[in-house]
Backbone bond lengths (Angstrom), bond angles and torsions (degrees), N, CA, C in turn:
res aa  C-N    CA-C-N  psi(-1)  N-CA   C-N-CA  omega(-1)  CA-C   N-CA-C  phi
1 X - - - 1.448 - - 1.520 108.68 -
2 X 1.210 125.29 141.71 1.381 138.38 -161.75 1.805 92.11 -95.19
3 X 1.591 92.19 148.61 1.824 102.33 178.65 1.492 88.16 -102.84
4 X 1.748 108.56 114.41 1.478 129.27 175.20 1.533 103.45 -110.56
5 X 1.360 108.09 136.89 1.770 105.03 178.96 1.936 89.99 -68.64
6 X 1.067 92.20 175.95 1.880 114.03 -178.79 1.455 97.32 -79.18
7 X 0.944 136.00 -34.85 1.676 137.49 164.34 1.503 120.68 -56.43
8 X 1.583 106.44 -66.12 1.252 108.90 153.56 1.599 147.71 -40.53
9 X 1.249 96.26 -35.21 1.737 122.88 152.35 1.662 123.56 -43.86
10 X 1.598 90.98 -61.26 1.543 112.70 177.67 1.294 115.01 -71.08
11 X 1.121 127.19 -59.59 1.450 131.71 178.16 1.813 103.44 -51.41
12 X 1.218 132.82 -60.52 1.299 127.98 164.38 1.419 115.46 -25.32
13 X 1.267 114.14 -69.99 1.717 125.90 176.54 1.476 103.63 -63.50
14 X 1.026 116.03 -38.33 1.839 92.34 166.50 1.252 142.32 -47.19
15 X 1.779 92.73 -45.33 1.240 128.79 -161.20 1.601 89.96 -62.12
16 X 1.166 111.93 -56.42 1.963 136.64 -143.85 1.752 80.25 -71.36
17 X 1.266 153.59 8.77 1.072 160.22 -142.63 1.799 102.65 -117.09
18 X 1.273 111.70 -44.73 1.833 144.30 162.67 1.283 115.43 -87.47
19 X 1.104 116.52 1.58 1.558 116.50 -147.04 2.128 90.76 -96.54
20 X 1.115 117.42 82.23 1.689 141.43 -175.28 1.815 91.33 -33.67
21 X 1.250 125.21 -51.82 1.452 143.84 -132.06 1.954 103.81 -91.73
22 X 1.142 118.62 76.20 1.122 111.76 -161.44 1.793 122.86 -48.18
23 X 1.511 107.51 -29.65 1.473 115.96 170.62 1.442 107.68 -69.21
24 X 1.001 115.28 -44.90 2.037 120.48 -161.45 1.735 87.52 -67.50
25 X 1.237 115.34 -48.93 1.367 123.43 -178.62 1.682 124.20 -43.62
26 X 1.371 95.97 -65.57 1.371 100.92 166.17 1.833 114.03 -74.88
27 X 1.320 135.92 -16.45 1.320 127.28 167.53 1.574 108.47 -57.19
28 X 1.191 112.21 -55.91 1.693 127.46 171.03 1.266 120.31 -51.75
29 X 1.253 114.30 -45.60 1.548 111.72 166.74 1.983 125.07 -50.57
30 X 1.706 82.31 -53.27 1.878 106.16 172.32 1.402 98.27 -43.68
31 X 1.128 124.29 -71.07 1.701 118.49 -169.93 1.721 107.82 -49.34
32 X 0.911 80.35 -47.08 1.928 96.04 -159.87 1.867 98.74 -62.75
33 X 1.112 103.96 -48.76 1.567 106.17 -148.42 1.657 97.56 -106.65
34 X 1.509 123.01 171.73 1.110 120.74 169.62 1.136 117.89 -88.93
35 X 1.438 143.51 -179.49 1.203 116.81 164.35 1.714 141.69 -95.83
36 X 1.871 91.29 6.99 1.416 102.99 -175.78 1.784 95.11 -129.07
37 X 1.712 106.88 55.06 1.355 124.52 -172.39 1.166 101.45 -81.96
38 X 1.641 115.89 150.75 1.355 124.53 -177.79 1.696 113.15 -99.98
39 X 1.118 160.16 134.82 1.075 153.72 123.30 1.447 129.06 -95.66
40 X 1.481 119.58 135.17 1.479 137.09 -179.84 1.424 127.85 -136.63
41 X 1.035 118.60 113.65 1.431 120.96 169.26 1.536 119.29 -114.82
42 X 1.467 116.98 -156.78 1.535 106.36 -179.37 1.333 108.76 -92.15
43 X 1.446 118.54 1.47 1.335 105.73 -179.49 2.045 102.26 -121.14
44 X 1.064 104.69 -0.75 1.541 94.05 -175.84 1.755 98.81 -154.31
45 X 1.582 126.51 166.15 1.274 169.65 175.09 1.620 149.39 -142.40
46 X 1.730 90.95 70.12 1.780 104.78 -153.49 1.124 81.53 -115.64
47 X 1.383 105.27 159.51 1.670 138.48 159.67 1.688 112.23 -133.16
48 X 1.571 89.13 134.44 1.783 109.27 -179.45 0.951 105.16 99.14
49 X 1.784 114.61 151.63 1.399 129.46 -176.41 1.446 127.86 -72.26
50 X 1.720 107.56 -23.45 1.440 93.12 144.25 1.133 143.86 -111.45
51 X 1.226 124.66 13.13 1.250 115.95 143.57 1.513 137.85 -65.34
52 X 1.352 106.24 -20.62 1.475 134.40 163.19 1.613 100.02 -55.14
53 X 1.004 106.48 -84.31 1.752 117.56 -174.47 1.763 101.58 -48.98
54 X 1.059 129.87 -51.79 1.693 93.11 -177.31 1.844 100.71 -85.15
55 X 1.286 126.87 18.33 1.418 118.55 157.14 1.393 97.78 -69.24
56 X 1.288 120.45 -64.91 1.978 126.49 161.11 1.317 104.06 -16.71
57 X 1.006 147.21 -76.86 1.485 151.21 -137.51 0.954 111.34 -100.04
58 X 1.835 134.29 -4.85 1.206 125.84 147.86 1.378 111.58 -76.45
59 X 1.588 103.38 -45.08 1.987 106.00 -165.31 1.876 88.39 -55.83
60 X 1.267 116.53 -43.03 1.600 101.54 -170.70 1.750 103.13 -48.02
61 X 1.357 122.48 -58.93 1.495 145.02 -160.15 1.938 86.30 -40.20
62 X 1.177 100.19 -61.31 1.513 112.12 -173.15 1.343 127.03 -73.33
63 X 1.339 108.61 3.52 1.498 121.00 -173.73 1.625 107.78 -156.18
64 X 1.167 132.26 29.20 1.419 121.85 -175.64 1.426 114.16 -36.37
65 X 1.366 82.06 139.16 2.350 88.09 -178.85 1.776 121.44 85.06
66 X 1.296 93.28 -36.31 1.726 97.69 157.22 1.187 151.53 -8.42
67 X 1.152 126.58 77.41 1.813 99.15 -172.87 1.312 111.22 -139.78
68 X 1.226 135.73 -165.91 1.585 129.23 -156.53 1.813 92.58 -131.64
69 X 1.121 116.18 140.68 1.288 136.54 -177.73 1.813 104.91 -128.85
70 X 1.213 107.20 103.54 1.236 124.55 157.72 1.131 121.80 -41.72
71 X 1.151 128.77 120.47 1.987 133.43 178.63 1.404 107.12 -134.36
72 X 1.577 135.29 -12.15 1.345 120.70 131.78 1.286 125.08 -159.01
73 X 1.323 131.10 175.46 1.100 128.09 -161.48 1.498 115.35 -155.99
74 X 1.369 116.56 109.14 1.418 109.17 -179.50 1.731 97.51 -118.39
75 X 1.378 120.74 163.28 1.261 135.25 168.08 1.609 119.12 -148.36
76 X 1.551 116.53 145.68 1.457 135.90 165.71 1.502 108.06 -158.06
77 X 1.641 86.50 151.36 1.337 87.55 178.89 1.389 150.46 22.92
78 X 1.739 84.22 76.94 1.908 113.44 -159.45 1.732 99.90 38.73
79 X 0.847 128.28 28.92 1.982 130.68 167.81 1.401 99.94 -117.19
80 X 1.659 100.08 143.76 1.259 113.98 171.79 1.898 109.61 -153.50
81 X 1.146 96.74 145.39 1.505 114.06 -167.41 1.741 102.77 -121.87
82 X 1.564 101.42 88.42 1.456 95.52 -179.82 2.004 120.85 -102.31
83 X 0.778 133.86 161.97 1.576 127.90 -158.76 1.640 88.49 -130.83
84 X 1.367 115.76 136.64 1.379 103.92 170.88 1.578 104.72 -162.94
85 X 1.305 104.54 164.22 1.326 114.28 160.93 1.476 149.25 -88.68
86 X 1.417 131.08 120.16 1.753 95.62 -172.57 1.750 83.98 -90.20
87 X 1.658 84.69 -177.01 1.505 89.36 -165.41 1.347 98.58 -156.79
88 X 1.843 150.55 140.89 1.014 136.39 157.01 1.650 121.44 -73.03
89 X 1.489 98.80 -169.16 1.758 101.24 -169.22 1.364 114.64 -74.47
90 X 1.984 112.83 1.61 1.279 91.01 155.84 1.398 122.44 -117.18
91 X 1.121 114.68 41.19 1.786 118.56 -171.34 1.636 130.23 75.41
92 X 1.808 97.03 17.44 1.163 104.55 -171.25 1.686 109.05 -109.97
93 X 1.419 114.95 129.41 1.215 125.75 -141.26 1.988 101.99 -81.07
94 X 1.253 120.31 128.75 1.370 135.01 -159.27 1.620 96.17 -98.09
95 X 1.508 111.05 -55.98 1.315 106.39 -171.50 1.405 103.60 -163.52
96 X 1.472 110.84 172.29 1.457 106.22 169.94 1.370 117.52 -140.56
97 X 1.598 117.60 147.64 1.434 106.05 -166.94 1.660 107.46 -149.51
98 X 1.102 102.00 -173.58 1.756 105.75 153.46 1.435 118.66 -157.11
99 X 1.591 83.34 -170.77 1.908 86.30 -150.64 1.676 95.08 -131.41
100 X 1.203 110.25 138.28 2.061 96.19 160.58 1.409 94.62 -121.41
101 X 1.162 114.72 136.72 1.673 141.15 171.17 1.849 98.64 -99.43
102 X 1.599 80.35 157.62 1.420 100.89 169.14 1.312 100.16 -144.97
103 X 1.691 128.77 141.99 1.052 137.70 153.63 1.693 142.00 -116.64
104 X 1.376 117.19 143.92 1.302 94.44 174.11 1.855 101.54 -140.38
105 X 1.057 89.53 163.24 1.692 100.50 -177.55 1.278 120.73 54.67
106 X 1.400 124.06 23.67 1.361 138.47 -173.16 1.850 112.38 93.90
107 X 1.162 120.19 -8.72 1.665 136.05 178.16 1.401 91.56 -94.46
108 X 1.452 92.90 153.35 1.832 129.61 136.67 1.352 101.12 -58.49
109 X 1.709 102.77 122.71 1.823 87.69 143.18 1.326 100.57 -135.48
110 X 1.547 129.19 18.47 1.864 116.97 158.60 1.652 90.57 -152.92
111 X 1.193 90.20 133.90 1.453 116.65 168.17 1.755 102.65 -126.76
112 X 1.554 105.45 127.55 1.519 108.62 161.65 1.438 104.91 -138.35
113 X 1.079 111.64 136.15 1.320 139.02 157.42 1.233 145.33 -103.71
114 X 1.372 121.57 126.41 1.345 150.37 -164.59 1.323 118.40 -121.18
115 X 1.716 95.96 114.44 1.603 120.97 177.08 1.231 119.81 -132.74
């Protein structure tokens, strides 16, 4: 397993959020995420990377071009509190939200998000 700063982590898993390519998607996730990772938002409560990834591939279905733009980011103690934007394919801002992560062993293993 690769030593990723907690930023670097996040920004990856953001990224994998747009990420069209269902294999590249889930390869990126594998590094990034654990494999018995938690995710929650206000509309859903899954665990694992693939169930995670076709949560991805609907929000894409429902948002083509989409993606989340980071506007801040603090971290301690494997925790991180990131603030971001989604945004469409032309840079025009959809919504704004945040997220608190948890990590261990260099992975995500809970991401929740708040919108």
């Amino acid at each position: 397993m690769k030593d990723h700063s907690h930023l670097e982590i996040w920004e990856a898993y953001s990224a994998s959020w747009s990420e069209p390519d269902e294999t590249i998607r889930k390869e990126i996730l594998s590094e990034q995420l654990s494999p018995d990772c938690n995710y929650k938002d206000p509309d859903v409560d899954i665990s694992g990377i693939e169930n995670l990834s076709d949560y991805m591939e609907e929000f894409q279905k429902g948002l083509p071009g989409a993606k989340f733009v980071i506007t801040d980011f603090k971290v301690h103690h494997d925790q991180s509190l990131t603030h971001w934007n989604m945004v469409d394919s032309h840079g025009n801002t959809l919504s704004q939200g945040a997220s608190f992560g948890m990590y261990r062993n260099g992975q995500l293993i809970k991401m929740t998000g708040f919108f």
